[in-house]
ChimeraX commands (.cxc) that place a marker at each C-alpha (Angstrom):
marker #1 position -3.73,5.10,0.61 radius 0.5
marker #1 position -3.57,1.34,1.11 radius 0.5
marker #1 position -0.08,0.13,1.22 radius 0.5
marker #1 position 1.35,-3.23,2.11 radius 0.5
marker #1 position -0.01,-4.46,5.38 radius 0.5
marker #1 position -3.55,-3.33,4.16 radius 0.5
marker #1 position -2.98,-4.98,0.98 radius 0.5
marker #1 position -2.08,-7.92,2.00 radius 0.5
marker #1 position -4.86,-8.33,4.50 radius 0.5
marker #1 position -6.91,-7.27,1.50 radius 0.5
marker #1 position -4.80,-10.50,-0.31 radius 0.5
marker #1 position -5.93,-13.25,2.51 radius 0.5
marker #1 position -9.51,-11.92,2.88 radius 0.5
marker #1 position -9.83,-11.96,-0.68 radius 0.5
marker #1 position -8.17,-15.49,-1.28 radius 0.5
marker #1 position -10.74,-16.78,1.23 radius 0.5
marker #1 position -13.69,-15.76,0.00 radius 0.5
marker #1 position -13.64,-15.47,-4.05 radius 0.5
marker #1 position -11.37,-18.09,-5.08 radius 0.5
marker #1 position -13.16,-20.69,-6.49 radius 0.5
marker #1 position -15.98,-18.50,-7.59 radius 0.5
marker #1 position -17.32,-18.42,-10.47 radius 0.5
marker #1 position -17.63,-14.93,-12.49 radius 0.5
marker #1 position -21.18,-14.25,-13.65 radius 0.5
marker #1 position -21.06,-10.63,-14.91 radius 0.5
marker #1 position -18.42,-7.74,-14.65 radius 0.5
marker #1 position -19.87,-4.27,-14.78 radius 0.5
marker #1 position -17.82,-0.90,-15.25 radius 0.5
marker #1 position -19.90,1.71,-13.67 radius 0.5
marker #1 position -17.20,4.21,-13.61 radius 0.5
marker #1 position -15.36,3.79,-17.43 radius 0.5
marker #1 position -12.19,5.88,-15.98 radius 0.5
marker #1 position -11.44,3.13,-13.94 radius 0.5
marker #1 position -10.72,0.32,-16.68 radius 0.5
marker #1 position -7.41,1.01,-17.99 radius 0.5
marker #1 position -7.06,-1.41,-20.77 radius 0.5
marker #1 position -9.20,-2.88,-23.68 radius 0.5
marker #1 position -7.43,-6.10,-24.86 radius 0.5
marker #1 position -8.72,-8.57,-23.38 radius 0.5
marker #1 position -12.04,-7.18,-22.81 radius 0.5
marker #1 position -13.44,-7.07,-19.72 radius 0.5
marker #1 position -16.46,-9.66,-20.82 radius 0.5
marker #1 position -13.58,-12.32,-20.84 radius 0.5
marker #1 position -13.59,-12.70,-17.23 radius 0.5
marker #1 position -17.51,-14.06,-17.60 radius 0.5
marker #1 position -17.71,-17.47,-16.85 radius 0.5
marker #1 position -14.15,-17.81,-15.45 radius 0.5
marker #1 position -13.34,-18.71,-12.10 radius 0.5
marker #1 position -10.94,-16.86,-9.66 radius 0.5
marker #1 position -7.93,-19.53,-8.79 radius 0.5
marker #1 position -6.07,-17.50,-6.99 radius 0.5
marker #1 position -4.99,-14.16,-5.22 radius 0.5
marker #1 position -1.69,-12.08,-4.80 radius 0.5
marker #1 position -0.06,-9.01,-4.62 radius 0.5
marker #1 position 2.94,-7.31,-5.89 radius 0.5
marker #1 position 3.51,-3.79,-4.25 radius 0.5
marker #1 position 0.51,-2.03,-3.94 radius 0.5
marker #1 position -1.64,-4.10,-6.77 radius 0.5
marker #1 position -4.01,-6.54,-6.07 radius 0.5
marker #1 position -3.78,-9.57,-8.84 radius 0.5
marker #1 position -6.83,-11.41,-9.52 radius 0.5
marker #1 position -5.88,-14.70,-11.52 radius 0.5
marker #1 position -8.32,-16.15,-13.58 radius 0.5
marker #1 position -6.18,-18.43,-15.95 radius 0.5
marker #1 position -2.26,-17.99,-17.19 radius 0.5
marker #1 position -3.44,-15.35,-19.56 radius 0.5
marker #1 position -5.61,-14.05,-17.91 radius 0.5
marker #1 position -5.43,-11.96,-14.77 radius 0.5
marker #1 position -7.66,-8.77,-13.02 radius 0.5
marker #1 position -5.31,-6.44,-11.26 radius 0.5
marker #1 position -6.07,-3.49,-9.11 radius 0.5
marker #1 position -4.42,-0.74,-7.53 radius 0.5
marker #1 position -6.83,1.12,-4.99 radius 0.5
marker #1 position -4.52,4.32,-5.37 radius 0.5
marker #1 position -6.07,6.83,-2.53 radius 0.5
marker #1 position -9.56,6.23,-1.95 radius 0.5
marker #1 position -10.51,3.21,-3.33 radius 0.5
marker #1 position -11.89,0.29,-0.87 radius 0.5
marker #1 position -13.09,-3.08,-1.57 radius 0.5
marker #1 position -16.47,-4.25,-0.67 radius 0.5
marker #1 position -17.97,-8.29,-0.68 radius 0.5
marker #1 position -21.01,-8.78,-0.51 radius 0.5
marker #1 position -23.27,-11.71,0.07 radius 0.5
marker #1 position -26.48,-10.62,-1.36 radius 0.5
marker #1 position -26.67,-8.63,-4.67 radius 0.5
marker #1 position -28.06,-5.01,-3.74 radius 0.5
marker #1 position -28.01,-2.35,-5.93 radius 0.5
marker #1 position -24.98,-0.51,-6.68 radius 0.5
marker #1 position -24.58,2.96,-4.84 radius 0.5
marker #1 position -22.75,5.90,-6.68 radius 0.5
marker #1 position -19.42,5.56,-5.49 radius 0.5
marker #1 position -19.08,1.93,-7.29 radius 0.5
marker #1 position -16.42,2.15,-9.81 radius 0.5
marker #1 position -16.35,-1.73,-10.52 radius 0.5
marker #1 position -19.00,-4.58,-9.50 radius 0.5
marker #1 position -18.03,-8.46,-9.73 radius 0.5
marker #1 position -20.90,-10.73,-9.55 radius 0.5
marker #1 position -20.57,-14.30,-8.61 radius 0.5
marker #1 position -22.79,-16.98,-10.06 radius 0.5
marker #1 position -23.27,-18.21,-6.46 radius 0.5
marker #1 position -24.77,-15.04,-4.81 radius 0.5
marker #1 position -23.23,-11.77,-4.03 radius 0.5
marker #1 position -20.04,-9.36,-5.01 radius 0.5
marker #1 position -17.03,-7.63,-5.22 radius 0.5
marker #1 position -16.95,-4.04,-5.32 radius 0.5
marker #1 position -14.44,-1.35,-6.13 radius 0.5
marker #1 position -15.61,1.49,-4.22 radius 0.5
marker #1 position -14.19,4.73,-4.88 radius 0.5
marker #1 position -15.88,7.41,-3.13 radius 0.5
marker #1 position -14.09,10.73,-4.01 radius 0.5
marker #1 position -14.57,13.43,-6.72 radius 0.5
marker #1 position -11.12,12.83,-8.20 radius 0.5
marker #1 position -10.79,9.20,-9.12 radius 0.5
marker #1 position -7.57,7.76,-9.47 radius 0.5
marker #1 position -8.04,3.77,-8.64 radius 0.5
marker #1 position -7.12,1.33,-11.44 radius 0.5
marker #1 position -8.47,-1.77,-12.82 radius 0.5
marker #1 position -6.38,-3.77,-15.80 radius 0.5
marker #1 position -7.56,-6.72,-17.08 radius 0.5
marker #1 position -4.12,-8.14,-18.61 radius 0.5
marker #1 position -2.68,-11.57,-20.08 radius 0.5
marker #1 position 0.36,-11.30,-17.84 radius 0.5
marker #1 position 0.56,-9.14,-14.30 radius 0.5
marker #1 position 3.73,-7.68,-15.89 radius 0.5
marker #1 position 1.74,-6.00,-18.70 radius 0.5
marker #1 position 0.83,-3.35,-16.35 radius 0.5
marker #1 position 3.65,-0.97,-16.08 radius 0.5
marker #1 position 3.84,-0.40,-12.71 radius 0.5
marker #1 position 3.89,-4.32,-11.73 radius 0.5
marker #1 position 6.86,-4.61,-14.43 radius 0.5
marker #1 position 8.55,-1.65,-12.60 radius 0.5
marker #1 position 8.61,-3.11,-9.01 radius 0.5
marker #1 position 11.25,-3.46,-6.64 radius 0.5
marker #1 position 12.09,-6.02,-4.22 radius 0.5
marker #1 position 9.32,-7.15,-1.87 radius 0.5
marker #1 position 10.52,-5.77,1.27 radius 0.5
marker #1 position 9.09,-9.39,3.47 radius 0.5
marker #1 position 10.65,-11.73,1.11 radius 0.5
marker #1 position 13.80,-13.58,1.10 radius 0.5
marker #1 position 15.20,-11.26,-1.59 radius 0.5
marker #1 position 15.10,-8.27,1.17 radius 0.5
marker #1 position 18.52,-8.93,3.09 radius 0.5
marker #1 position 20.55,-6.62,5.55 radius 0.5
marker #1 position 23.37,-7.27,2.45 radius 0.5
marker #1 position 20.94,-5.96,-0.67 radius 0.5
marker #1 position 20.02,-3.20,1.42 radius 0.5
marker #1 position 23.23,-2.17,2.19 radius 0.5
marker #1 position 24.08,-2.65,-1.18 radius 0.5
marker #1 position 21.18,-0.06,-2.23 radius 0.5
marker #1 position 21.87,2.62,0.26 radius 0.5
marker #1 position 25.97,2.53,-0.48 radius 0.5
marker #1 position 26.65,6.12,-2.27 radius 0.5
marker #1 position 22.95,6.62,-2.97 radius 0.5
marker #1 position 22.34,10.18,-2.44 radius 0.5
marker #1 position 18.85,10.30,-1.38 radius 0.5
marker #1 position 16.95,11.05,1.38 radius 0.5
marker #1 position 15.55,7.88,3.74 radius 0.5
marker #1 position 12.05,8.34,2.97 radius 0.5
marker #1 position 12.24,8.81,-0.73 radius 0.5
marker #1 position 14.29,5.34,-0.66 radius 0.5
marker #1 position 11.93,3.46,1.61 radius 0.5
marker #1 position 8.55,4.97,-1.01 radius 0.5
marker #1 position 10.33,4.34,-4.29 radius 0.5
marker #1 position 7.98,1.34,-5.64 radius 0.5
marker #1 position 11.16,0.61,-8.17 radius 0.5
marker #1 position 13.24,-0.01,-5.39 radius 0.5
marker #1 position 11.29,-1.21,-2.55 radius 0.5
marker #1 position 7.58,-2.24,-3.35 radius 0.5
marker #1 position 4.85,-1.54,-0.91 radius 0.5
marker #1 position 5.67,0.99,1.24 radius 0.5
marker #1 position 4.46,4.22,1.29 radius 0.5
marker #1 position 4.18,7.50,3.03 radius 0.5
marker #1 position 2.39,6.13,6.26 radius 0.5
marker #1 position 5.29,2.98,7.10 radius 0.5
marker #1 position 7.84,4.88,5.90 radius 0.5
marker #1 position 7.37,7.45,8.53 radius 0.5
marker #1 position 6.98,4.43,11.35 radius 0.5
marker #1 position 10.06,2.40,9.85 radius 0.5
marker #1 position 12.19,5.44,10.42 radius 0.5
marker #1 position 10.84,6.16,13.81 radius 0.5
marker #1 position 11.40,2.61,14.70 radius 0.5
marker #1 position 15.14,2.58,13.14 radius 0.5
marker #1 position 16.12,5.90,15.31 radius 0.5
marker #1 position 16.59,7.45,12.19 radius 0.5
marker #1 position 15.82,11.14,10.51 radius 0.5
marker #1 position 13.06,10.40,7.50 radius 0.5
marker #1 position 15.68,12.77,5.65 radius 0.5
marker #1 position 19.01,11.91,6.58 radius 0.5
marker #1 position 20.68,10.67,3.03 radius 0.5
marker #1 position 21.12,7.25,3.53 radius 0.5
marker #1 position 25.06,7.09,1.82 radius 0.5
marker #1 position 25.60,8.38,5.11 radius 0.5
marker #1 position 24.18,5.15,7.14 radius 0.5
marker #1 position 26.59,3.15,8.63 radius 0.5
marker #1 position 26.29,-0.78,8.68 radius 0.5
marker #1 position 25.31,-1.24,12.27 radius 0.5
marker #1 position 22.31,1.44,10.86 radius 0.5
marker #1 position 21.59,0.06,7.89 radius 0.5
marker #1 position 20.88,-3.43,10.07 radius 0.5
marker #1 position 18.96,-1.55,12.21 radius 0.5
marker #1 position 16.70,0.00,9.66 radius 0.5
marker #1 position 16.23,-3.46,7.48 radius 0.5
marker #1 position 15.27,-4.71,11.14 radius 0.5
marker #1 position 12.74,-1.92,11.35 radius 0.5
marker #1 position 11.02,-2.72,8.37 radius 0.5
marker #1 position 10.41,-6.63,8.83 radius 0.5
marker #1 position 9.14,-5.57,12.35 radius 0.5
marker #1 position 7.10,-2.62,11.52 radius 0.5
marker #1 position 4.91,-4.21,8.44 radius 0.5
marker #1 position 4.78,-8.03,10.20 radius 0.5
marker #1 position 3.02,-6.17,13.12 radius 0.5
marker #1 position 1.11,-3.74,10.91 radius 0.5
marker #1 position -0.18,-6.84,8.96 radius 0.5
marker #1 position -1.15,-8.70,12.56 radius 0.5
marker #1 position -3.11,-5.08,14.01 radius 0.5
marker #1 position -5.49,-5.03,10.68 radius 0.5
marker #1 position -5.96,-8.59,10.50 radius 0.5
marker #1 position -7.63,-8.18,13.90 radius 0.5
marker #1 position -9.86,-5.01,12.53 radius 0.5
marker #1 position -10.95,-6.96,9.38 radius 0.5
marker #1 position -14.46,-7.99,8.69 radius 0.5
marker #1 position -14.02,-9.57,5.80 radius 0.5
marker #1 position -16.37,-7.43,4.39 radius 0.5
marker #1 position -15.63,-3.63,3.57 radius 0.5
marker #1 position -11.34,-4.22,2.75 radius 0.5
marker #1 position -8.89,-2.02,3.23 radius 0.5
marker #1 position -10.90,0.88,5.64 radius 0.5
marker #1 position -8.89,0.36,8.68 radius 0.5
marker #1 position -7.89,2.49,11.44 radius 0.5
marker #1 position -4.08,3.31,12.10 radius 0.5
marker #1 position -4.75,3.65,15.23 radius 0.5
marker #1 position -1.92,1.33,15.96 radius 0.5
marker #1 position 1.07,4.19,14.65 radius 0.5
marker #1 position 4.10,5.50,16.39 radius 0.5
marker #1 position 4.46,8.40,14.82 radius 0.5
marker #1 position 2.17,8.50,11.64 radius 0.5
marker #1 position -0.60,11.48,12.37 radius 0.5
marker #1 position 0.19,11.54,15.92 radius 0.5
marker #1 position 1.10,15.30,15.47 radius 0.5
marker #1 position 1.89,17.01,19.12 radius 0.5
marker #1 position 0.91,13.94,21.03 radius 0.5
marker #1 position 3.61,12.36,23.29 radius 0.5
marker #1 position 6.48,10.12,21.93 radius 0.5
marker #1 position 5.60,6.62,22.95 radius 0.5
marker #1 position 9.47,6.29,23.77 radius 0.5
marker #1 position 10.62,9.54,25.37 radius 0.5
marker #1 position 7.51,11.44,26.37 radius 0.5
marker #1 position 8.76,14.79,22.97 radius 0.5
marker #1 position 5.51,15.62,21.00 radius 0.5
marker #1 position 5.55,14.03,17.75 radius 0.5
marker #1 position 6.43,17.05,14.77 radius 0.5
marker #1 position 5.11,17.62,11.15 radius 0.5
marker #1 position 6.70,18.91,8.45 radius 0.5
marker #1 position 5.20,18.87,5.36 radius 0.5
marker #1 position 5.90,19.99,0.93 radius 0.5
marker #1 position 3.00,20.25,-1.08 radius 0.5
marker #1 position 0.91,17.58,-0.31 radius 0.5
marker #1 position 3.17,15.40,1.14 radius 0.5
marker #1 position 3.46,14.78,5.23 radius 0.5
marker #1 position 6.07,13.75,7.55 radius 0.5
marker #1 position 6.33,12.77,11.07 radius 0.5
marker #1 position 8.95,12.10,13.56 radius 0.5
marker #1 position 10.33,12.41,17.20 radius 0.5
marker #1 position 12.58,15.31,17.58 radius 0.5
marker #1 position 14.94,13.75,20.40 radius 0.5
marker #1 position 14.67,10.10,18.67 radius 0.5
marker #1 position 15.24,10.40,15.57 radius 0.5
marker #1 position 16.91,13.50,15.02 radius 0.5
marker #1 position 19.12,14.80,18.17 radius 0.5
marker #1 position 16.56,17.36,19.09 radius 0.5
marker #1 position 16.27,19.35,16.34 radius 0.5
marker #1 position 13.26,20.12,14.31 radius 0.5
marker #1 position 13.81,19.56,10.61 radius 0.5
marker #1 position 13.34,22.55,8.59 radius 0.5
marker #1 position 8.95,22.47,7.54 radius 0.5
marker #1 position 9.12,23.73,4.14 radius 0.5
marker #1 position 5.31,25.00,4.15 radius 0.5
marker #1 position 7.47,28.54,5.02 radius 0.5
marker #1 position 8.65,28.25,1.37 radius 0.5
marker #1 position 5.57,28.58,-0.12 radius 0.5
marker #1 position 4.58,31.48,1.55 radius 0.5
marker #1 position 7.68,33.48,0.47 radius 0.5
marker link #1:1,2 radius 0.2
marker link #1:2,3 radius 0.2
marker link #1:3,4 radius 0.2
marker link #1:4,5 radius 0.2
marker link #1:5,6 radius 0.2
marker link #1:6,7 radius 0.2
marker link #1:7,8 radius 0.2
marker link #1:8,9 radius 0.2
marker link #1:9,10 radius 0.2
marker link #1:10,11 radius 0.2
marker link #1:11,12 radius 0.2
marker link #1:12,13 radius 0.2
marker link #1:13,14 radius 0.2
marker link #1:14,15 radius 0.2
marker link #1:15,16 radius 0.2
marker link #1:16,17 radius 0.2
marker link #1:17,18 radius 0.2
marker link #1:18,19 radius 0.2
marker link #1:19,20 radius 0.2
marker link #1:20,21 radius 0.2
marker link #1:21,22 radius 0.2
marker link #1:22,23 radius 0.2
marker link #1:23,24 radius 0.2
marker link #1:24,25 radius 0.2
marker link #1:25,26 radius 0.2
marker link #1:26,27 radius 0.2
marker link #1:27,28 radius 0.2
marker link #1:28,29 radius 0.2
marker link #1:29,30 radius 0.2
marker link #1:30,31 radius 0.2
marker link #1:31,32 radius 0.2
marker link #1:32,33 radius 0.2
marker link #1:33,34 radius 0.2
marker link #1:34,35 radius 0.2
marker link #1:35,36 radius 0.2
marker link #1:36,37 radius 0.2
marker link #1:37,38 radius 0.2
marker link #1:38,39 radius 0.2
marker link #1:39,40 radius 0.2
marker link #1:40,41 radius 0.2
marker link #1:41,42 radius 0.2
marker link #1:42,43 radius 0.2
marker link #1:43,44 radius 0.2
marker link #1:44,45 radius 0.2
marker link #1:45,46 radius 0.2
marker link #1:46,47 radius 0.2
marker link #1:47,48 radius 0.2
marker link #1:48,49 radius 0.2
marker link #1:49,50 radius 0.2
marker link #1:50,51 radius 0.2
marker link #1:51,52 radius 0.2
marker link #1:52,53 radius 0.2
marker link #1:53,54 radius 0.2
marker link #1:54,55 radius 0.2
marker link #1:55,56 radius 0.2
marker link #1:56,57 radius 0.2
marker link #1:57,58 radius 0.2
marker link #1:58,59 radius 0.2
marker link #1:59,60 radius 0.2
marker link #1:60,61 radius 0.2
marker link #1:61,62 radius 0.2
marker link #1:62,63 radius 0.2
marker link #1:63,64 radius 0.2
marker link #1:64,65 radius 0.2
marker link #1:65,66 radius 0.2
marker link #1:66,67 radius 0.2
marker link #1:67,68 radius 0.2
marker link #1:68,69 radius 0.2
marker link #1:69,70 radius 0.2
marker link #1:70,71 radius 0.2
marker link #1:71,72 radius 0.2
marker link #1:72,73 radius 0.2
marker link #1:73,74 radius 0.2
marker link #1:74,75 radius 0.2
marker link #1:75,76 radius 0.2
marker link #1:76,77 radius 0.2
marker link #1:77,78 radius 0.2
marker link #1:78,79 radius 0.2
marker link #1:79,80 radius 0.2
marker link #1:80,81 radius 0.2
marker link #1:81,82 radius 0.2
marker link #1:82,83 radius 0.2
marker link #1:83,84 radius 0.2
marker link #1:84,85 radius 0.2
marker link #1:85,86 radius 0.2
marker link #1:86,87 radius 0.2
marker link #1:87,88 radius 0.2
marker link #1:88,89 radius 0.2
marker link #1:89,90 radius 0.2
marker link #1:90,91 radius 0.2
marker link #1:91,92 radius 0.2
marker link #1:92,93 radius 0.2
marker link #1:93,94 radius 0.2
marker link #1:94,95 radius 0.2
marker link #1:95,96 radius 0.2
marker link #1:96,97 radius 0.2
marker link #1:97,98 radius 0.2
marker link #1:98,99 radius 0.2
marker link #1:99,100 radius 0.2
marker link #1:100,101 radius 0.2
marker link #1:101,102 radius 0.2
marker link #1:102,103 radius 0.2
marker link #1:103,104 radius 0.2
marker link #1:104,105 radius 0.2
marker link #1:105,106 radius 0.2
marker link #1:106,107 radius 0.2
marker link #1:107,108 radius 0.2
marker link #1:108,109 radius 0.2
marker link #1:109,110 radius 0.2
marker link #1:110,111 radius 0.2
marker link #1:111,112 radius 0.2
marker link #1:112,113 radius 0.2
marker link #1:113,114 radius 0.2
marker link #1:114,115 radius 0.2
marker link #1:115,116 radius 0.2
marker link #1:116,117 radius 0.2
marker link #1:117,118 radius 0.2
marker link #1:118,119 radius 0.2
marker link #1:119,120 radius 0.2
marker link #1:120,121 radius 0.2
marker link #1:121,122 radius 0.2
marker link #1:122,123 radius 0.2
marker link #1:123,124 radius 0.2
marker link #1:124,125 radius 0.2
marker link #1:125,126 radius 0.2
marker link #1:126,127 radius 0.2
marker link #1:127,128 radius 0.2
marker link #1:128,129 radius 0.2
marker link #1:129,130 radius 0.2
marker link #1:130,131 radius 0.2
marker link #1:131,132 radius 0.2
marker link #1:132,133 radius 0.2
marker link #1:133,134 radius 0.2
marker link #1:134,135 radius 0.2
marker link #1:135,136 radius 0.2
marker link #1:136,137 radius 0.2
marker link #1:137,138 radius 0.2
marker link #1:138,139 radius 0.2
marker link #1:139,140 radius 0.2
marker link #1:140,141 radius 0.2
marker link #1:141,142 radius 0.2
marker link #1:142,143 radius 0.2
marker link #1:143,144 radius 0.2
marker link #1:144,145 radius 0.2
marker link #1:145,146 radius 0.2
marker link #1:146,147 radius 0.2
marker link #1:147,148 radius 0.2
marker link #1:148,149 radius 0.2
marker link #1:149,150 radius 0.2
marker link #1:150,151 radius 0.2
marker link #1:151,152 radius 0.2
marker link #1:152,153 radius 0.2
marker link #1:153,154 radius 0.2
marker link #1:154,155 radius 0.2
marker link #1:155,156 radius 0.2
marker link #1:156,157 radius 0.2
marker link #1:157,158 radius 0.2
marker link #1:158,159 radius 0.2
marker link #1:159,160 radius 0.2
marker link #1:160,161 radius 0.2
marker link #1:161,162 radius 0.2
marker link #1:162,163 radius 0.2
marker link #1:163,164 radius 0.2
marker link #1:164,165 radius 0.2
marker link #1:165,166 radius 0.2
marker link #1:166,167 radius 0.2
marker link #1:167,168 radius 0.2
marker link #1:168,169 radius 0.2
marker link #1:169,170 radius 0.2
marker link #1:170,171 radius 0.2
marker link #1:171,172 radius 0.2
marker link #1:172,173 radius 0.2
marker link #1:173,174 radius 0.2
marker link #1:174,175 radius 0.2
marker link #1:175,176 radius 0.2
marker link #1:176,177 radius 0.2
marker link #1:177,178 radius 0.2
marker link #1:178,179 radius 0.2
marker link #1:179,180 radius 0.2
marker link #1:180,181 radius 0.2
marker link #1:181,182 radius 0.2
marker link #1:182,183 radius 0.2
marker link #1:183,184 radius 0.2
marker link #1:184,185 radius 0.2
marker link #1:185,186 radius 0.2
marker link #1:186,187 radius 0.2
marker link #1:187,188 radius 0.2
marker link #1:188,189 radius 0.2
marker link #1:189,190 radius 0.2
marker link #1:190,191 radius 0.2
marker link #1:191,192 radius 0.2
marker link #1:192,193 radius 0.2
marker link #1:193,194 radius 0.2
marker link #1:194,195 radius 0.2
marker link #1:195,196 radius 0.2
marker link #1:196,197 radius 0.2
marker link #1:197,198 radius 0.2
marker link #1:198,199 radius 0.2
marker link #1:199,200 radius 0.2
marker link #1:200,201 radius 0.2
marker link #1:201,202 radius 0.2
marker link #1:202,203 radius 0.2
marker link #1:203,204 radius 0.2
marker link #1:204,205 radius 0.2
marker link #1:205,206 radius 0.2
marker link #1:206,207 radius 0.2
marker link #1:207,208 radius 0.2
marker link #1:208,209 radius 0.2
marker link #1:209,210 radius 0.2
marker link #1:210,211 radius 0.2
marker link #1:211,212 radius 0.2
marker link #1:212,213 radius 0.2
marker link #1:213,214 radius 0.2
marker link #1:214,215 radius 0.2
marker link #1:215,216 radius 0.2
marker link #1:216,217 radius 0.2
marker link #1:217,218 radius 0.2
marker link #1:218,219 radius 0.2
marker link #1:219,220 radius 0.2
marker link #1:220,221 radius 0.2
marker link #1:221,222 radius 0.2
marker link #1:222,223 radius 0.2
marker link #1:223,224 radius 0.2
marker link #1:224,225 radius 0.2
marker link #1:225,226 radius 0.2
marker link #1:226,227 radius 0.2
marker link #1:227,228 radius 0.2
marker link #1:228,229 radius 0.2
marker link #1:229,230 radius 0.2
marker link #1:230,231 radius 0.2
marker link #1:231,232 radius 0.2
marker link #1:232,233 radius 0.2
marker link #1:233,234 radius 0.2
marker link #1:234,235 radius 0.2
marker link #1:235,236 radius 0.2
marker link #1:236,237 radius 0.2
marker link #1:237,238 radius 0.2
marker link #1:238,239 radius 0.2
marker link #1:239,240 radius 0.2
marker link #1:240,241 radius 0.2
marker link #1:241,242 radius 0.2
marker link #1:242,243 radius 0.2
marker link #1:243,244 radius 0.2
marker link #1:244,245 radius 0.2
marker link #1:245,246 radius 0.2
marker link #1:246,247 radius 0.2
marker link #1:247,248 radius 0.2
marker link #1:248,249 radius 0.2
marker link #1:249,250 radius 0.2
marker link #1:250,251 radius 0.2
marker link #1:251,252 radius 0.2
marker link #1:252,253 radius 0.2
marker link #1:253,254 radius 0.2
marker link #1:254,255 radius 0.2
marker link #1:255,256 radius 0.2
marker link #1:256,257 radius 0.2
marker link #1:257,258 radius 0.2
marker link #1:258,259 radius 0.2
marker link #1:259,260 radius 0.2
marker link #1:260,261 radius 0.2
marker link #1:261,262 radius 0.2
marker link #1:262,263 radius 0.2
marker link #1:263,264 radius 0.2
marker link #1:264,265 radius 0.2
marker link #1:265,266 radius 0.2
marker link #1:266,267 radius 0.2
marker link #1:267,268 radius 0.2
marker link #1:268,269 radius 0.2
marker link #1:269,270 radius 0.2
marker link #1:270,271 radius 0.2
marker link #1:271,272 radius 0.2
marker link #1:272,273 radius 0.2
marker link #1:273,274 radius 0.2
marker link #1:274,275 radius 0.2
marker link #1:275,276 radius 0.2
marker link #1:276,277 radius 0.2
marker link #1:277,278 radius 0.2
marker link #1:278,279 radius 0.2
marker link #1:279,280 radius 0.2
marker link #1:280,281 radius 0.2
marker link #1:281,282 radius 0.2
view
């Protein structure tokens, strides 16, 4: 799933290359994938894109005050421009044309579809934007509102750092890397943090999404958005290769569909958390 350093690669490619562009037809080729009615979808016709942003893990599209396209990609969804029209393959959920030439494509090429599109008079009429936390690179996200967060919060580090209505854009991927990078179990319950920790972790995730942001800016064509390689992780699906720090193989644990990774020695004094994939087999 895209989260935020693919997104907001996804943001600056995008602000580059449709704003200013003029919208000559709008075509839902998947009808799952429009998630609202009012305004239509027709009104974006003959409007022009002014600008781009994102909040969390949606893409916002803005067309006019009152008018805006937002998208969350979800798992599988990818964005495609194009500079020629060509004919729409099977796995396009949503097709932008541009009165100058080409498109923008939501591409969503999975048998269960779960990507979004809202077309909306505000962003915050879509639930989820409404619901989001603090953006984890702006100046809202101190060492003093995280410490703040985590004081007497009984929940594990993970589940704080991918709770969109705390902390927006993270998910399971740079959560996994920010705790690596902090020294710091992905379950410890973060009440238990003390404030030399707690700086350490808000550290952690300034440094792990800023240099996240710079690796996929360097893999982007400015073509097919958001299908980049993570080649660049820590931790994150490097399952029994070597710790880039102390040499351990990197562990897995995982709950239904869910995955975590770590370093036994760094981030959790040599002991291998409990993998609860034995529970299901009981």
């Amino acid at each position: 799933m895209p989260e935020l350093p693919e997104l907001e690669v996804m943001r600056e490619v995008l602000s580059d290359r449709v704003t200013g562009r003029e919208i000559a037809n709008v075509r839902v080729l998947h009808p799952e994938i429009l998630k609202t009615v009012d305004p239509p979808v027709a009104r974006l016709v003959g409007e022009t894109f002014r600008c781009v942003s994102r909040r969390g893990k949606h893409l916002v599209l803005t067309c006019a005050d009152d008018l805006h396209l937002v998208m969350h990609l979800m798992l599988a969804g990818r964005l495609v421009l194009s500079r020629e029209p060509a004919k729409a393959t099977k796995a396009t959920a949503l097709l932008v044309s541009f009165a100058d030439g080409g498109d923008l494509r939501v591409i969503e090429n999975t048998k269960v579809r779960r990507a979004g599109v809202f077309v909306v008079n505000a962003p915050g009429d879509v639930r989820r934007v409404a619901e989001q936390g603090v953006e984890p690179l702006s100046e809202a996200f101190t060492p003093e509102w995280l410490a703040a967060t985590v004081a007497g919060a009984r929940r594990q580090l993970k589940t704080l750092l991918t709770d969109q209505r705390t902390i927006a854009g993270i998910g399971s991927a740079y959560a996994d890397e920010i705790a690596f990078v902090a020294g710091l179990s992905p379950l410890r319950y973060v009440s238990t943090l003390s404030s030399e920790e707690v700086k350490r972790l808000h550290g952690a995730v300034g440094d792990v999404l800023q240099e996240a942001i710079e690796a996929i800016r360097l893999q982007s064509d400015g073509a097919q958005i958001g299908d980049h390689d993570r080649g660049f992780a820590r931790v994150y699906k490097q399952t029994g290769r070597p710790c880039v720090r102390c040499g351990t193989p990197i562990a897995e644990i995982r709950y239904a569909e869910k995955r975590t990774y770590y370093c036994p020695k760094c981030q959790t004094g040599d002991k291998l958390l409990r993998d609860r994939r034995s529970w299901l087999t009981r």
